[in-house]
C-alpha positions in Angstrom: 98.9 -178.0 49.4 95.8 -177.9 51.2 92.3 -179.8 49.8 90.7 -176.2 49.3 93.8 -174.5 47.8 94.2 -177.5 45.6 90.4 -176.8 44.3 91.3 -173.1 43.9 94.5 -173.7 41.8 92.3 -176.5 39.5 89.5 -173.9 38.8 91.9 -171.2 38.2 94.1 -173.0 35.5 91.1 -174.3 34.0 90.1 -171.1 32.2 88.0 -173.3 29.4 87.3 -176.8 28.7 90.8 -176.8 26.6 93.1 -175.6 30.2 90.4 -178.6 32.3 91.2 -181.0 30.3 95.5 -180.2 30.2 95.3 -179.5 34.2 93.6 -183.0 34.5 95.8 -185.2 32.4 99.0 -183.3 34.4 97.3 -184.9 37.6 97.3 -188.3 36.4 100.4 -188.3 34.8 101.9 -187.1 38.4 99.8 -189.7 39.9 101.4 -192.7 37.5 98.8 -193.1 34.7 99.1 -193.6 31.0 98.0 -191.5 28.1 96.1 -193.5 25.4 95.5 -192.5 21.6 92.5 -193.6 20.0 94.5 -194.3 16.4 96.5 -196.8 18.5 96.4 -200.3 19.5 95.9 -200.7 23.1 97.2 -203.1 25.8 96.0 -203.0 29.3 96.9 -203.8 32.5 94.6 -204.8 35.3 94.6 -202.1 38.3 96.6 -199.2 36.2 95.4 -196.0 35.7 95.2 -194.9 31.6 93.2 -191.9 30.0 92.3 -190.9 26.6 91.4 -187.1 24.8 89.0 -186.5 22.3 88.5 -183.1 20.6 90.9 -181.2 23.2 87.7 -181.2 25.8 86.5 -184.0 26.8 89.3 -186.8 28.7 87.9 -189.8 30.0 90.5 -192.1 32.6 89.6 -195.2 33.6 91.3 -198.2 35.7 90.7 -201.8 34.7 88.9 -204.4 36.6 90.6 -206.9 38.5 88.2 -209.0 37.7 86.0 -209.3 34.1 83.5 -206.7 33.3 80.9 -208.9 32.6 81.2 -210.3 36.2 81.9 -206.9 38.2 80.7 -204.4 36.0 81.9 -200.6 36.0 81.6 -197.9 38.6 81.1 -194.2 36.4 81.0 -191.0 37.6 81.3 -188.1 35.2 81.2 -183.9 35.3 81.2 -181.7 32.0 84.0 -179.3 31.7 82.4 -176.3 29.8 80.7 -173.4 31.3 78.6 -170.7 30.0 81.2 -167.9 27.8 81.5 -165.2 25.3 83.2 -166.9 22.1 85.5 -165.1 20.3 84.9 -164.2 16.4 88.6 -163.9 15.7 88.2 -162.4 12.0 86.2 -159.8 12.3 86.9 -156.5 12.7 84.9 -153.6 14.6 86.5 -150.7 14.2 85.1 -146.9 15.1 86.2 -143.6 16.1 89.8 -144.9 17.1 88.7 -147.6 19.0 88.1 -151.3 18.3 86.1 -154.0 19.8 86.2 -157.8 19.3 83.0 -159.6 18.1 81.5 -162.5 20.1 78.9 -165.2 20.1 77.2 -166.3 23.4 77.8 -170.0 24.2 75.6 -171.5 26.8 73.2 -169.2 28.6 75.0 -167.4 30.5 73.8 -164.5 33.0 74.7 -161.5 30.6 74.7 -158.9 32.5 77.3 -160.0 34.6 79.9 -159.9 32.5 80.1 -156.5 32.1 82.6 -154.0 33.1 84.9 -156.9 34.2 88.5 -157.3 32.9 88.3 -159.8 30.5 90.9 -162.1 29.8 91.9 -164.3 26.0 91.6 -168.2 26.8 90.7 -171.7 25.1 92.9 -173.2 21.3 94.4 -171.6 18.6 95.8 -173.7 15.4 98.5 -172.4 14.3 100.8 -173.4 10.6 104.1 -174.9 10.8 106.3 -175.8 8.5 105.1 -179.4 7.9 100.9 -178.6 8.3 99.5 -177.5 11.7 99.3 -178.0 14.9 97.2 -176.9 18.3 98.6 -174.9 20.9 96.7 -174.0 23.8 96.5 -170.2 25.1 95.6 -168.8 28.2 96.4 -165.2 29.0 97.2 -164.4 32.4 96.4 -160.2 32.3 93.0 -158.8 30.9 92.9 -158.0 27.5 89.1 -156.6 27.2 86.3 -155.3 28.7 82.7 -154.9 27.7 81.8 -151.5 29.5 78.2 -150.6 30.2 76.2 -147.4 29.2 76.2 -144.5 31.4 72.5 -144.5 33.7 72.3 -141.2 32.5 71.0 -142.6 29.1 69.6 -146.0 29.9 67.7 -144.7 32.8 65.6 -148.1 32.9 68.6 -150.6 33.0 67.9 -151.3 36.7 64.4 -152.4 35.4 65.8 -155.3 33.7 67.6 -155.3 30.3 68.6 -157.3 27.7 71.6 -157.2 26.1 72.3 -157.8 22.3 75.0 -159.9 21.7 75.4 -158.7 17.9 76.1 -155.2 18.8 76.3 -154.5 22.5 78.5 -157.4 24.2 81.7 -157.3 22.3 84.6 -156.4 23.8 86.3 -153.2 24.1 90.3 -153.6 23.4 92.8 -151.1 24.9 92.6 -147.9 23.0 96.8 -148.2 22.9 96.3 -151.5 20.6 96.6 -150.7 17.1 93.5 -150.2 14.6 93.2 -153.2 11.8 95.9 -152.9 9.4 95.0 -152.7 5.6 95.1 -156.4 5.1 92.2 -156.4 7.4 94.7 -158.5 10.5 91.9 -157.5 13.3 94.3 -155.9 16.6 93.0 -159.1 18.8 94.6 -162.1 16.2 97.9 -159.6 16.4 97.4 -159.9 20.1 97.6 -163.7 19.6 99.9 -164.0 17.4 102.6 -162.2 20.0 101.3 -164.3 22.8 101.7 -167.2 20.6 105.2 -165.9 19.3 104.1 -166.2 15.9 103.2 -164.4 12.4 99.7 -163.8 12.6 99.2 -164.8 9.0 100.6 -168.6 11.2 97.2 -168.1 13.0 94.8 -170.6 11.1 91.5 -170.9 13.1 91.1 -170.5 16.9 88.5 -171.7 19.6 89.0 -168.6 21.9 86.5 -167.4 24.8 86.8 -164.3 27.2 87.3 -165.4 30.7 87.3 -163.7 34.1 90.7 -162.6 34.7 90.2 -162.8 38.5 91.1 -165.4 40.7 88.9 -167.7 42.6 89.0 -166.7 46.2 87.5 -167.9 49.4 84.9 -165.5 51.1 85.3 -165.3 54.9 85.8 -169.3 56.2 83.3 -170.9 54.0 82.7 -169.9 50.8 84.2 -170.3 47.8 83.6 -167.7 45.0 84.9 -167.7 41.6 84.8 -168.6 37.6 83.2 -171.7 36.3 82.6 -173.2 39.7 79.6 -175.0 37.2 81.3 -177.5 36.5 84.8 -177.4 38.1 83.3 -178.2 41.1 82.1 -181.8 39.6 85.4 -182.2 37.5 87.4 -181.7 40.4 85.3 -184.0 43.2 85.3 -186.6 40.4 89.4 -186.7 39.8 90.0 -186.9 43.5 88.1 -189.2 44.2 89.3 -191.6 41.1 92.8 -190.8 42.2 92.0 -191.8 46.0 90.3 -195.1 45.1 92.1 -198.4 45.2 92.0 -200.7 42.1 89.1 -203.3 42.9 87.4 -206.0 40.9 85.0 -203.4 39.1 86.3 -201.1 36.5 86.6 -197.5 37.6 85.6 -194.3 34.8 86.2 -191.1 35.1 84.5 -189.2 32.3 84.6 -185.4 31.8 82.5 -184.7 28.5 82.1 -181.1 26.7 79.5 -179.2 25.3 76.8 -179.5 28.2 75.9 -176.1 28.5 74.8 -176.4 24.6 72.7 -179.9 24.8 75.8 -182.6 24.8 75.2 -183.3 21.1 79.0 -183.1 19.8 81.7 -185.2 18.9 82.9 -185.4 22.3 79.6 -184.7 24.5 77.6 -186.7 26.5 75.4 -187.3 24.0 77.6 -189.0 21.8 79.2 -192.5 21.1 82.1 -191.8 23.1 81.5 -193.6 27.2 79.9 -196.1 25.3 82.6 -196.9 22.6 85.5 -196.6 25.9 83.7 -199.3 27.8 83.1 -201.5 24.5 86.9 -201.0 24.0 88.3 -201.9 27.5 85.8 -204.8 28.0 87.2 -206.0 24.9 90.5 -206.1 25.9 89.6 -207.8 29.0 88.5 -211.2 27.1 84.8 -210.0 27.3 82.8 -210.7 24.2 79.7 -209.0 23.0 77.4 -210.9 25.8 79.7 -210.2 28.1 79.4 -206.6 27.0 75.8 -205.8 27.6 76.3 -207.9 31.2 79.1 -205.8 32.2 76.9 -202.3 31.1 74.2 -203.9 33.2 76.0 -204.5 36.1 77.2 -200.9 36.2 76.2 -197.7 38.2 77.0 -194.0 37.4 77.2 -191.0 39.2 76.9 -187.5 37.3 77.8 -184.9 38.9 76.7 -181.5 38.5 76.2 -178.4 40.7 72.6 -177.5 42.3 70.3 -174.5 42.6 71.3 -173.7 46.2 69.0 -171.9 48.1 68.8 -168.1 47.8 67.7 -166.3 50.6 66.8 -163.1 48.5 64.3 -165.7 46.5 63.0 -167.9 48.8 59.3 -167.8 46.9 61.9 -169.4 43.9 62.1 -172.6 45.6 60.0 -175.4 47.2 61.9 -175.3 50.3 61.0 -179.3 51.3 64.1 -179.6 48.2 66.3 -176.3 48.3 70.2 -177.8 49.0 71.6 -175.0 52.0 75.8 -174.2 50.8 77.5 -176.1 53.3 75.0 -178.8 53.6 76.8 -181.9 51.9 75.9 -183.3 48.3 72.3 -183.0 46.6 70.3 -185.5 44.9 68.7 -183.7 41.9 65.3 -185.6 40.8 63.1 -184.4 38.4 59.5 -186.3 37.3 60.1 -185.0 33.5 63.8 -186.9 33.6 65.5 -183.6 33.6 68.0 -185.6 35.6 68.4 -189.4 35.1 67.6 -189.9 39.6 65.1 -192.7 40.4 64.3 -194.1 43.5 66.8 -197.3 43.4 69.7 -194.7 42.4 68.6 -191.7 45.2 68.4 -194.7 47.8 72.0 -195.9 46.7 73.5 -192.0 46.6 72.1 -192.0 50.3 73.8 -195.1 51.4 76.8 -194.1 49.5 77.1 -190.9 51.6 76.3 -192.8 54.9 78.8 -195.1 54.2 80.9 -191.8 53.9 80.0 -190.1 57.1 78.7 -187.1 55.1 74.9 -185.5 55.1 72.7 -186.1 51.4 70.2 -182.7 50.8 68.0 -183.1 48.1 66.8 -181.2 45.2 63.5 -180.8 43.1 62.2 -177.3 41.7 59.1 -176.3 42.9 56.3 -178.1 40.5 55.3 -175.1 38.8 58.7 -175.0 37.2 61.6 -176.6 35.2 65.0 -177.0 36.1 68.0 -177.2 33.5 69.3 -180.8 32.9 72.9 -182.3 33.0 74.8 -185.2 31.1 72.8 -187.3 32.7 70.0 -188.7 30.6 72.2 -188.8 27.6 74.8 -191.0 28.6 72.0 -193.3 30.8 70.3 -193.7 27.8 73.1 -194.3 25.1 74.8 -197.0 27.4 72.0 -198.5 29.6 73.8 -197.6 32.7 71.8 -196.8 35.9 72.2 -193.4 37.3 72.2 -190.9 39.3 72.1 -187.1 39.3 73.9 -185.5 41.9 75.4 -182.1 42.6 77.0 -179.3 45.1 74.6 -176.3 46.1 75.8 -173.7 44.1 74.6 -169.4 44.3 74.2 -167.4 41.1 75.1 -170.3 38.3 75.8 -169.1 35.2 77.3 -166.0 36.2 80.6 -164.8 36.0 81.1 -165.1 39.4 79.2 -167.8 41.5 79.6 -169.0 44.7 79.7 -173.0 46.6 80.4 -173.7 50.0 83.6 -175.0 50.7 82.8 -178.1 52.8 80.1 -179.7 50.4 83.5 -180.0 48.0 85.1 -182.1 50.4 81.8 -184.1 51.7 81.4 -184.6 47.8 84.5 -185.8 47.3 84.3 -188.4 49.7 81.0 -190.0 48.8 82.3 -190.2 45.0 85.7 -191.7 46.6 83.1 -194.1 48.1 81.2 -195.0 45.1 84.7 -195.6 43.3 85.4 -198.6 45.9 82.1 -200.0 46.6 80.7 -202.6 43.7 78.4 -201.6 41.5 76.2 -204.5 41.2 75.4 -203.7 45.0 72.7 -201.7 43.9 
């Protein structure tokens, strides 16, 4: 399998953060590694790959120092694996004039409009009883189930004016007329959708974290583009795993972390913007003879790299951008600085990314908004500042983020993929 078709199979079994984080674990299962469990003891091996899950969505792998931590330090790079959706309300019903639709909440911010009149597809975790408690199964549908269909011009004559959508009554999605109306126990058609899917009663069905997808694949567009579903932040996820996977054990640790719940802030149980980098690197310095000393030496001597996608320049916007810092698709990798720390860039990190990407044979763009605005932010800042690690903010030019459909350019994956495979093997106290 080719590099590119190798990206388009990733993004398109990675439906949710749920399917990202399965898809990734497969890959380094295939490629030798080990599968951890928090509850258990651990014993590590110098030079071995090993990963751990927490919460379904976030997976964080990691390959031990040949050397201590507190000497060599760690070499970071991380991605998030959500992406802006539609969440399913799985309980309640919305029943009318013979036809039903499925209630949703908005997670993220997406760009509404564009999920309209697209087939729809069922994807993310259901819980479902057994006969000794529970357990989670993951569920992606491969055929649309859904569709949220617009109103006629005819009667919203201003629509192409701009218009905003309410998500209580105007995004949830329309079901096939052929599925079955809510029983009289109130069993909604959509959780008897799930249930068959699933192959179970749907009184089994206990709770479900469930978000409507795009049902199309990702596809390239003539030779260089790549367009599809949650290329923000596949593209990251992806250009982070190869490169771990490529790199050679060294004297330096080596983290992979993919956290969740960026799009809403980080702040969760398995975010950014949590405990969890932190408490990994406490863990496996521990296990490596370093004490608490050592600890704060090794987190000093460390260097991340987040990785995010970038507002590629637009040429239908150009007045959008300050075009000294607006990242051309195709153009390699993107440093993203902001004065506010919007991103976690300084100088000593953006000079570092640069050599990095020398060192790689591959061109570094850079990317600020024009002063007069604000950009979004990434994981960034929160897990710099909740484990002292110096880093940088980095990212692919990306078209239309946070729409259903955006679109990257297919070299900048690879260029990315080899500056990251670069960080991975250079020390991180060269900095």
């Amino acid at each position: 399998m080719s590099a590119i078709e190798n990206l388009l199979s990733f993004v398109d079994a990675s439906p949710t953060a749920y399917q990202a984080v399965d898809s990734m674990a497969a890959r380094l299962a295939a490629a030798g590694g080990q599968a951890l469990d928090e509850r258990s003891e651990w014993r590590l091996e110098p030079g071995r790959i090993y990963w751990m899950v927490r919460a379904g969505t976030s997976l964080l792998a990691f390959r031990p120092g040949l050397r201590p931590p507190a000497e060599e330090g760690f070499a970071v790079a991380g991605a998030h694996t959500d992406s802006p959706s539609l969440k399913l309300r799985i309980d309640k019903p919305l029943a009318g004039r013979g036809m039903e639709r499925c209630a949703v909440e908005v997670y993220g911010g997406p760009i509404v409009s564009t999920w309209l009149d697209r087939p729809l597809a069922l994807a993310g975790r259901v819980v479902v009883r057994t006969a000794t408690g529970q357990t989670s199964r993951l569920l992606s549908m491969a055929r649309p189930v859904g569709v949220i269909p617009n109103l006629a011009i005819h009667l919203n004559r201003d629509v192409n004016k701009g218009f905003e959508y309410n998500a209580q009554s105007q995004l949830p999605v329309l079901l096939s007329t052929s599925q079955p109306l809510p029983s009289p126990e109130g069993v909604t058609a959509v959780l008897r959708l799930i249930a068959e899917e699933l192959g179970v009663e749907p009184a089994a069905v206990l709770a479900a974290d469930l978000h409507f997808v795009d049902a199309q694949k990702t596809v390239l567009v003539g030779k260089d583009l790549v367009n599809g579903y949650r290329l923000d932040n596949l593209l990251g996820c992806h250009a982070v795993l190869e490169a771990f996977l490529e790199a050679a054990p060294s004297a330096h640790g080596q983290v992979a972390a993919f956290f969740d719940a960026e799009e809403v802030g980080s702040r969760s149980l398995a975010g950014a913007d949590s405990a969890l980098l932190r408490d990994l690197l406490g863990r496996v310095s521990a296990l490596q003879g370093t004490g608490n000393e050592g600890f704060f030496r090794a987190l000093a001597s460390s260097f991340s790299v987040s990785v995010d996608v970038a507002q590629a320049w637009h040429p239908g916007w150009p007045e959008k951008y300050d075009e000294t810092f607006a990242p051309l698709l195709n153009g390699g990798p993107a440093v993203k600085v902001n004065a506010n720390q919007r991103y976690a860039t300084d100088a000593a990190g953006e000079a570092r990314f640069r050599r990095l990407c020398a060192e790689a044979g591959v061109p570094c763009q850079k990317f600020m908004t024009r002063a007069d605005m604000s950009p979004g932010s990434t994981i960034g800042p929160s897990s710099s500042a909740l484990t002292g690690i110096a880093t940088v903010d980095v990212g692919a030019p990306l078209l239309s983020m946070h729409s259903l459909r955006e679109t990257a350019g297919r070299a900048d994956h690879a260029m990315m993929t080899a500056a990251l495979a670069r960080h991975y093997g250079a020390s991180p106290r060269d900095s």
